[in-house]
C-alpha positions as CSV (number, residue, x, y, z in Angstrom):
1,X,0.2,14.1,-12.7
2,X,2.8,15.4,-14.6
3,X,6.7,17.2,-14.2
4,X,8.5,18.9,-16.8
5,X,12.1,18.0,-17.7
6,X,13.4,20.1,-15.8
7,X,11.8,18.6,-12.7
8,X,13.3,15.3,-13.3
9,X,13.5,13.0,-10.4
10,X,17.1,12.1,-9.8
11,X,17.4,11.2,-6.2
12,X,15.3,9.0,-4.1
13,X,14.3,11.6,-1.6
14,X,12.6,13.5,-5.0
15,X,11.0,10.0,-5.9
16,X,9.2,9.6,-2.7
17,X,8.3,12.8,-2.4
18,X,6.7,12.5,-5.8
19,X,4.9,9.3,-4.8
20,X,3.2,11.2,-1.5
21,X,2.3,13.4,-3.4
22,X,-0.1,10.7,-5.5
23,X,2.4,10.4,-9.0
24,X,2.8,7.2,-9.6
25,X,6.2,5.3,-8.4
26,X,7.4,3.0,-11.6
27,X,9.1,0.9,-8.4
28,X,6.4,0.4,-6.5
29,X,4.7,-2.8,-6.2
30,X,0.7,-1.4,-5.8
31,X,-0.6,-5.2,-6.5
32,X,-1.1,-6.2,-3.0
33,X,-1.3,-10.0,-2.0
34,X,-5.2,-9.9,-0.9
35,X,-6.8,-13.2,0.1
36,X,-8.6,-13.8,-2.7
37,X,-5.4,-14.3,-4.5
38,X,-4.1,-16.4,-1.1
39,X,-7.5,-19.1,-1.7
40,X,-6.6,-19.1,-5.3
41,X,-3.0,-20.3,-4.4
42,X,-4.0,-22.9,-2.6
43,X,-6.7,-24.3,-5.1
44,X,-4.5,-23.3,-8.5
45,X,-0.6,-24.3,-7.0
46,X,-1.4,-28.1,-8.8
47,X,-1.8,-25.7,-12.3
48,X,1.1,-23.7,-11.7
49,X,3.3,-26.3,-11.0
50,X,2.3,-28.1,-14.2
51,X,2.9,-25.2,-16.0
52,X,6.4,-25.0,-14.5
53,X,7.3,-28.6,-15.6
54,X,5.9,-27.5,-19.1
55,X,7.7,-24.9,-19.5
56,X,11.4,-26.2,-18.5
57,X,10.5,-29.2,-21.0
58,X,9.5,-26.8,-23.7
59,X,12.5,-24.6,-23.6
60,X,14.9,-27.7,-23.1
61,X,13.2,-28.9,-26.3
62,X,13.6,-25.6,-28.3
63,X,17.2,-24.7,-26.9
64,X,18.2,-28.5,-28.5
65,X,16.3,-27.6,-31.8
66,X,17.9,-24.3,-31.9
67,X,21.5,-25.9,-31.0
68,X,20.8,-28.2,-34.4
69,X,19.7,-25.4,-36.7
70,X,22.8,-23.4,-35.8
71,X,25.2,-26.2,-36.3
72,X,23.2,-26.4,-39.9
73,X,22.6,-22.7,-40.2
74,X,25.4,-21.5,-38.7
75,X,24.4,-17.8,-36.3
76,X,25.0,-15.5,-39.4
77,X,28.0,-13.8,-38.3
78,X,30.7,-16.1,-40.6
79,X,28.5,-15.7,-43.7
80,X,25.2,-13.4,-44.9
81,X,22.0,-14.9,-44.3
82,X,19.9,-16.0,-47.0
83,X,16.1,-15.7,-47.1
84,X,15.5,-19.5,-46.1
85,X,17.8,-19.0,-43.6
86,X,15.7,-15.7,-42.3
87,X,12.6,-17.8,-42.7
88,X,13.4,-21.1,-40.8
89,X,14.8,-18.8,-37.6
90,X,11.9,-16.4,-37.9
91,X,9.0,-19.9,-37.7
92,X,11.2,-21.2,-34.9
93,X,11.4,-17.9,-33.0
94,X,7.7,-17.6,-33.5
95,X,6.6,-21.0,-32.4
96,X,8.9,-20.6,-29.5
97,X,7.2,-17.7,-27.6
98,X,3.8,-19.1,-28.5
99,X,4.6,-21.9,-26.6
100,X,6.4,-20.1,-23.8
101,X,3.4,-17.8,-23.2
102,X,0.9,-20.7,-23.7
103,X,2.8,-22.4,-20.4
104,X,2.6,-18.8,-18.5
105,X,-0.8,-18.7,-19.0
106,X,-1.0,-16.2,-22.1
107,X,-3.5,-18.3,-24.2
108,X,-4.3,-15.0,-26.5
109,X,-2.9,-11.4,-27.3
110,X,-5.2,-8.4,-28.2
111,X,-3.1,-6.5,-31.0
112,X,-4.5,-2.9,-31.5
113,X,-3.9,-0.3,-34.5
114,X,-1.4,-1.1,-37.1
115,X,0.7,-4.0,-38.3
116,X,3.9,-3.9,-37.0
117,X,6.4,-3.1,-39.4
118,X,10.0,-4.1,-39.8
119,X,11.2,-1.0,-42.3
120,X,9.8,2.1,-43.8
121,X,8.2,2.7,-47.6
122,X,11.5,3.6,-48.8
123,X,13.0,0.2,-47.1
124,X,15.1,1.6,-44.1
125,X,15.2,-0.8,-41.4
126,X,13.2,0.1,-38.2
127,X,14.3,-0.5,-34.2
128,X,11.3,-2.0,-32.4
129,X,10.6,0.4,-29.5
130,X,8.6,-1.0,-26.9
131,X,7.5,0.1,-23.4
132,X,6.2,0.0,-20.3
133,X,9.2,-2.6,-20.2
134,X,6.8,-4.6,-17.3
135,X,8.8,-8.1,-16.8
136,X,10.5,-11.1,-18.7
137,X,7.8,-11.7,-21.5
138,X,7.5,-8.3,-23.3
139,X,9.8,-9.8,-26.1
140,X,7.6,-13.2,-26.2
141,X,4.7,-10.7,-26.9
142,X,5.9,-8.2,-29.5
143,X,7.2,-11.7,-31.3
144,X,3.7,-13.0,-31.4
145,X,2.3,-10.0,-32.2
146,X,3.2,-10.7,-35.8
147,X,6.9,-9.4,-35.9
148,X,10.7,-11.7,-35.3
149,X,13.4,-9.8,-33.2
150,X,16.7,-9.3,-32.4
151,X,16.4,-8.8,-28.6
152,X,18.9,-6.8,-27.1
153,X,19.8,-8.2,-23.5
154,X,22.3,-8.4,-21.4
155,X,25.7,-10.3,-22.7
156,X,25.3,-13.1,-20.1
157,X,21.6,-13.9,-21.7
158,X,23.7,-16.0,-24.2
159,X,25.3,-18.5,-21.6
160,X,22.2,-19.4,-19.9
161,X,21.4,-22.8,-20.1
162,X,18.3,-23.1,-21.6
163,X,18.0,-19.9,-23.4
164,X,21.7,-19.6,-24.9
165,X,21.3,-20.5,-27.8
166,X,18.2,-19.7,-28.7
167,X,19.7,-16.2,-28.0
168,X,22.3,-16.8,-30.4
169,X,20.2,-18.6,-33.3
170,X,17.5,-15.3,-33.3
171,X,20.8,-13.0,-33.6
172,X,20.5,-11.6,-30.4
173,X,22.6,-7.9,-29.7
174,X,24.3,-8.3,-26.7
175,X,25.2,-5.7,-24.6
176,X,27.7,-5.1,-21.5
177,X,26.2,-3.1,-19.0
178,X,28.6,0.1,-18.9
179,X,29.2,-0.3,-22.6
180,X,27.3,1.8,-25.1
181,X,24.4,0.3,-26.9
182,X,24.6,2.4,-29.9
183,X,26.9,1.1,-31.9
184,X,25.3,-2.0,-31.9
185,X,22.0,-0.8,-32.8
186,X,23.7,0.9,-35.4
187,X,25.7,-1.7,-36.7
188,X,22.8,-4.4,-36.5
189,X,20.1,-1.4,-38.9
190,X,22.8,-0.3,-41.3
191,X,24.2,-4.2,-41.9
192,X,23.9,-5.5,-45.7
193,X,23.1,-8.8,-44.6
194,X,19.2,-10.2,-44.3
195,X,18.4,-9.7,-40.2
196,X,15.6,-9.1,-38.0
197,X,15.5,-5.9,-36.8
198,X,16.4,-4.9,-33.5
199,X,14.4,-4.8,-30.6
200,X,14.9,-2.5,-27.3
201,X,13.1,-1.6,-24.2
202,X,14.8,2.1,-23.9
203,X,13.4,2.4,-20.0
204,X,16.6,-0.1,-19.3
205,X,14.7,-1.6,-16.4
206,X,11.5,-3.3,-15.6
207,X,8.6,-1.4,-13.7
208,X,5.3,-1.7,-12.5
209,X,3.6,-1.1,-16.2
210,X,1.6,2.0,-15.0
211,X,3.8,4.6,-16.1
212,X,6.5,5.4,-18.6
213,X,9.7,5.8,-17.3
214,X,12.6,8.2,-18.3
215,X,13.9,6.9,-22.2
216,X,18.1,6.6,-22.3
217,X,18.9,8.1,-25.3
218,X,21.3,6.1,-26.3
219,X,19.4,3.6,-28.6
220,X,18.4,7.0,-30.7
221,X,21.3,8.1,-31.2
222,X,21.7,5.4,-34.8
223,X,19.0,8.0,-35.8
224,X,17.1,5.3,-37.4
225,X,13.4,5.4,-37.9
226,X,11.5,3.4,-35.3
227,X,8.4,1.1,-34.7
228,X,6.4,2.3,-31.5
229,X,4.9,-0.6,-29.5
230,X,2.9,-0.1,-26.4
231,X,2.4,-2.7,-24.1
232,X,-0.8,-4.1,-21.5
233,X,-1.3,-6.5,-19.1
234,X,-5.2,-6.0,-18.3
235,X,-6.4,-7.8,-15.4
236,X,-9.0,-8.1,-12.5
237,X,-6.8,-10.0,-10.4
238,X,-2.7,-9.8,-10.8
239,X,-1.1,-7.9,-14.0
240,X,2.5,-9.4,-14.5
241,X,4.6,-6.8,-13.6
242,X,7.7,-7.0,-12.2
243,X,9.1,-4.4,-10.1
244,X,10.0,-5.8,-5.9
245,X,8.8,-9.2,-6.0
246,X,11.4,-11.7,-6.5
247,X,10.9,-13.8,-9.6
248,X,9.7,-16.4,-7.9
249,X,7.1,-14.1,-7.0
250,X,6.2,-13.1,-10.0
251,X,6.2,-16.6,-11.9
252,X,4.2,-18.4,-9.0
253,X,1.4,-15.1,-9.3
254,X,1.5,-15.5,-13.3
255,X,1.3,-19.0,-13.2
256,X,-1.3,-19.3,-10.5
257,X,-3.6,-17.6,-12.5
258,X,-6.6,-19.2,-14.7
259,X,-5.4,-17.4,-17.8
260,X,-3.2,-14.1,-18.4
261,X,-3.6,-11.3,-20.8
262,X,-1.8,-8.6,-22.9
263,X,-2.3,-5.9,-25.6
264,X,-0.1,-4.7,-27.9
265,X,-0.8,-1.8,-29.4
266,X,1.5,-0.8,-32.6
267,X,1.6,3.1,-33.1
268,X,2.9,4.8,-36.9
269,X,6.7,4.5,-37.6
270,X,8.1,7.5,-36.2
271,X,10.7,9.1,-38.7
272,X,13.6,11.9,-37.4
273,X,13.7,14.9,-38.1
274,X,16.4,17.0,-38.4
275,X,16.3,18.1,-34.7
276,X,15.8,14.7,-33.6
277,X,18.9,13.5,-35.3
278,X,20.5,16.9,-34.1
279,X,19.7,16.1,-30.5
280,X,19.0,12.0,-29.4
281,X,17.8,13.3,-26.0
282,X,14.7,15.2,-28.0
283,X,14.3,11.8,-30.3
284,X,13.5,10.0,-26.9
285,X,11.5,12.8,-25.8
286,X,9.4,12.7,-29.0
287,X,9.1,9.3,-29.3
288,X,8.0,8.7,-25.1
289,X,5.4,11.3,-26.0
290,X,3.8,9.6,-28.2
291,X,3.3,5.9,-26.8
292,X,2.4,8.4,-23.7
293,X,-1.5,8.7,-22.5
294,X,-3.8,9.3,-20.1
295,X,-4.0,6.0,-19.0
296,X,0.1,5.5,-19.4
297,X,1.5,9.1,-18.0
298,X,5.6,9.7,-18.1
299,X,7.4,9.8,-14.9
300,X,10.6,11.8,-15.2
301,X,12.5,9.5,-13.6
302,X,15.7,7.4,-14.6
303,X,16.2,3.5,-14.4
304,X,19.6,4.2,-12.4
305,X,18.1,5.1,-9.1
306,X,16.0,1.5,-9.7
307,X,18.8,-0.4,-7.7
308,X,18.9,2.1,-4.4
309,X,14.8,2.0,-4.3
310,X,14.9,-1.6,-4.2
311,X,17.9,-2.1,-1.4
312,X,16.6,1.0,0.8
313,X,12.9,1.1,0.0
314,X,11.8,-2.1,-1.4
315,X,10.1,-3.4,1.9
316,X,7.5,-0.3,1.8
317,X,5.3,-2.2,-1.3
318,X,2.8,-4.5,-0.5
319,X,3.9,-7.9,-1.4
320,X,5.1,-10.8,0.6
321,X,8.4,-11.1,-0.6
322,X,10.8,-8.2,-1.8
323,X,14.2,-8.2,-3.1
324,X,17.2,-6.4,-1.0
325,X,19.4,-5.6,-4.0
326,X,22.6,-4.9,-2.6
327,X,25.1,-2.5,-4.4
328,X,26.1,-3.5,-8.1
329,X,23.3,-6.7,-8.2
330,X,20.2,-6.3,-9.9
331,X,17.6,-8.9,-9.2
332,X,19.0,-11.7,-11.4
333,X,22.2,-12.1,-10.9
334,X,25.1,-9.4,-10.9
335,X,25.7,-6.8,-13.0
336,X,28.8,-7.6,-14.7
């Protein structure tokens, strides 16, 4: 089920109306808790919470190692990088999510089509596109799908205690919600100086990984040429998508699990034309048409109206814990 653009869903009444009508809600929680899942809590909890411990020891462990390398290294914003440089943060950065998804649960990664690439023939640098943007590990899997990022997150990303600065020693953009990405983007893929390239989840929120949501336009407008990346999280059980559930919710489900999975599949660099450079808005378009199929259909709807669905609606999906987000708070922390 389909809408043009000029149907766009802008208002929640529109949305739900949609949804009864059997499109596909990106907010929508359809991953009931049955009680098959409830037996397997009560057998796996001992695994998950090992995999917890694990996984606050391994990032305590790399957030020290990255502390060292940038008081060696320095973050690259004093002085150019050099190639060594480039290569010690790009081993760490890939050792890092390994070892993050190994304690989720992630033990392999199906990569499909081509190898991701980080500029064109004629050596333009490329911005990583990736989508469905389905929950906290999307970067951990494009990383170990054989490519080192800049992720673009939030500017608060860089204070956390564990991740701060490993956000800083992987050159991470970061961006104040309100304030344009663009110039960033743009800054970061014309720069002189040896970087990875950027990486962005253009649906600016996470969903439920069945659909494509509405692409903001904004990380087009550099008109650089970018690297499509689709991604999966197959399962017979519980995919790791986060759209109501709390984040407790979603780590105790993830880890819970025997094992998780997840495709990538890398589609051909996409290269503007003139009416894409012309027009950002039809860039997005082109570019959300392609990672689209019939198994991943585009919902014309915006990220924006995320926040109301969860504070009004929330409660309607079938999980045993959803989030009331109340006005300017997303489900982290606020929006500042």
């Amino acid at each position: 089920m389909t809408k043009a653009d000029s149907d766009e869903l802008t208002t929640l009444d529109q949305l739900l109306e949609w949804q009864d009508a059997g499109g596909i809600n990106p907010f929508y929680d359809y991953q009931a808790v049955t009680m098959y899942e409830v037996c397997k809590y009560l057998v796996l909890w001992p695994l998950g919470l090992a995999r917890l411990v694990l996984l606050l020891v391994w990032l305590l462990v790399c957030n020290t190692i990255a502390w060292l390398l940038l008081c060696c290294l320095g973050d690259g914003s004093k002085k150019p990088n050099t190639s060594c440089h480039l290569l010690i943060v790009r081993i760490f950065q890939r050792v890092l999510a390994r070892g993050m998804l190994f304690c989720l649960g992630f033990f392999w990664i199906e990569v499909k089509g081509e190898a991701i690439r980080e500029q064109t023939e004629d050596g333009k640098r490329l911005v990583i596109v990736s989508a469905p943007h389905c929950n906290f590990v999307d970067g951990l899997i494009v990383i170990c799908a054989g490519v080192a990022v800049s992720p673009v997150a939030m500017h608060w990303v860089s204070k956390l205690p564990l991740l701060g600065s490993v956000f800083t020693l992987t050159q991470g953009i970061k961006v104040v919600r309100g304030g344009g990405v663009t110039a960033l983007i743009q800054e970061r893929v014309e720069s002189p100086t040896l970087n990875s390239p950027p990486m962005i989840f253009p649906e600016g929120t996470t969903g439920n990984g069945r659909c494509l949501m509405q692409f903001k336009s904004g990380a087009f407008v550099a008109g650089a040429p970018v690297q499509p990346v689709v991604l999966g999280y197959p399962s017979c059980s519980y995919a790791a998508t986060w759209s109501t559930a709390s984040l407790q919710t979603l780590l105790a489900r993830t880890m819970c699990q025997v094992f998780n999975r997840a495709t990538v599949q890398v589609l051909p660099v996409v290269i503007p034309t003139e009416a894409d450079l012309a027009d950002p808005k039809v860039y997005a378009r082109r570019v959300m048409e392609m990672m689209s199929g019939e198994n991943m259909p585009m919902v014309p709807v915006s990220h924006s109206l995320c926040p109301e669905y969860l504070e009004k609606h929330g409660h309607l999906s079938p999980v045993f814990t959803c989030v009331p987000v109340s006005s300017g708070k997303t489900r982290v922390r606020p929006a500042s």
